[in-house]
PATI-277431 format. One record per residue (C-alpha): x, y negated, z negated; residue in three letters. Coordinates in steps of 0.02 Angstrom, whole numbers. Layout:
+--------+--------+--------+------+
:     xx :     yy :     zz : type :
+--------+--------+--------+------+
:      X :      Y :      Z :  ala :
...
+--------+--------+--------+------+
***
This chain:
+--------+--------+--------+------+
:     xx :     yy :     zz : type :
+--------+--------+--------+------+
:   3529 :  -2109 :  -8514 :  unk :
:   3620 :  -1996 :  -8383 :  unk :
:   3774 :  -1933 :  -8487 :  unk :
:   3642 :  -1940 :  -8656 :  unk :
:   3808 :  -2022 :  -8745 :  unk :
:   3770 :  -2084 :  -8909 :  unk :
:   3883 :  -2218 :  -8981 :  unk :
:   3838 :  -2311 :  -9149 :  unk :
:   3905 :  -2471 :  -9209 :  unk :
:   3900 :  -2597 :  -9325 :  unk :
:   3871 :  -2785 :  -9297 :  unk :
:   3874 :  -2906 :  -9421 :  unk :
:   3782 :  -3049 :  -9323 :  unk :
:   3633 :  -2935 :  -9291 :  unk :
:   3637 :  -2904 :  -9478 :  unk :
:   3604 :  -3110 :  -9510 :  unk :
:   3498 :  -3123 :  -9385 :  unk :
:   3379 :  -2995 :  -9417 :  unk :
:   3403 :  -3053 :  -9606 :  unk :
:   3354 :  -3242 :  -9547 :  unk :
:   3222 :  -3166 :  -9423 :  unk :
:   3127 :  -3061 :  -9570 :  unk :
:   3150 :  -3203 :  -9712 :  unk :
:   3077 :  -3340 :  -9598 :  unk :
:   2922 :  -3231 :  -9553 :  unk :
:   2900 :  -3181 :  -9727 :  unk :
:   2966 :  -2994 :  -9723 :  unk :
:   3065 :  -2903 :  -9810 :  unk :
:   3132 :  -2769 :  -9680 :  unk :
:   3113 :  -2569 :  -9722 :  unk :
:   3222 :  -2500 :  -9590 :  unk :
:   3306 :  -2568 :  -9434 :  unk :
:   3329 :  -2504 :  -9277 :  unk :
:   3415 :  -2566 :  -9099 :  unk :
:   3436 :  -2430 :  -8949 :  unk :
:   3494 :  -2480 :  -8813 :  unk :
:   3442 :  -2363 :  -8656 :  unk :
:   3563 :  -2385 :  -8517 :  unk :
:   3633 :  -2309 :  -8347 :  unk :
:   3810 :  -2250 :  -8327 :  unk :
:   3914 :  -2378 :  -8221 :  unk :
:   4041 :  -2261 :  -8186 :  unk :
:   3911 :  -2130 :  -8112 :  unk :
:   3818 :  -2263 :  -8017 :  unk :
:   3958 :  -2321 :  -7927 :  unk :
:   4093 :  -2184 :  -7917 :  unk :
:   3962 :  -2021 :  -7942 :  unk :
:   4054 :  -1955 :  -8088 :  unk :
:   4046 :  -1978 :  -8266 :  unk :
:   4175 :  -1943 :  -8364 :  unk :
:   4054 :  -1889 :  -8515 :  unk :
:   3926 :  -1813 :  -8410 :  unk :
:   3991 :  -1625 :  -8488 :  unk :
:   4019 :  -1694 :  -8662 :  unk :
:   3885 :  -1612 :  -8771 :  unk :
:   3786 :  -1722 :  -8842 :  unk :
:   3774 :  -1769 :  -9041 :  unk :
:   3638 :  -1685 :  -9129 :  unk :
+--------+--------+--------+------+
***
């Protein structure tokens, strides 16, 4: 949230489980989405961030 970094991944155990999750509720998911809002350790405890002046993705 302070440095507005955006970094995308892939996880292949969230991709069963939200496949088991759906299935066993009787859905057939449409789109998935995780965010993850978060505070930058390194400008909480040092006061820099090293990708505070990165622009961010559009």
């Amino acid at each position: 949230m302070d440095c507005r970094k955006v970094i995308e991944f892939h996880d292949h155990c969230l991709d069963v489980r939200e496949s088991i999750v759906t299935k066993d509720h009787g859905f057939t998911p449409q789109r998935v989405s995780l965010q993850i809002e978060a505070s930058c350790d390194s400008l909480r405890e040092k006061g820099t961030c090293p990708h505070r002046n990165t622009p961010s993705p559009s």
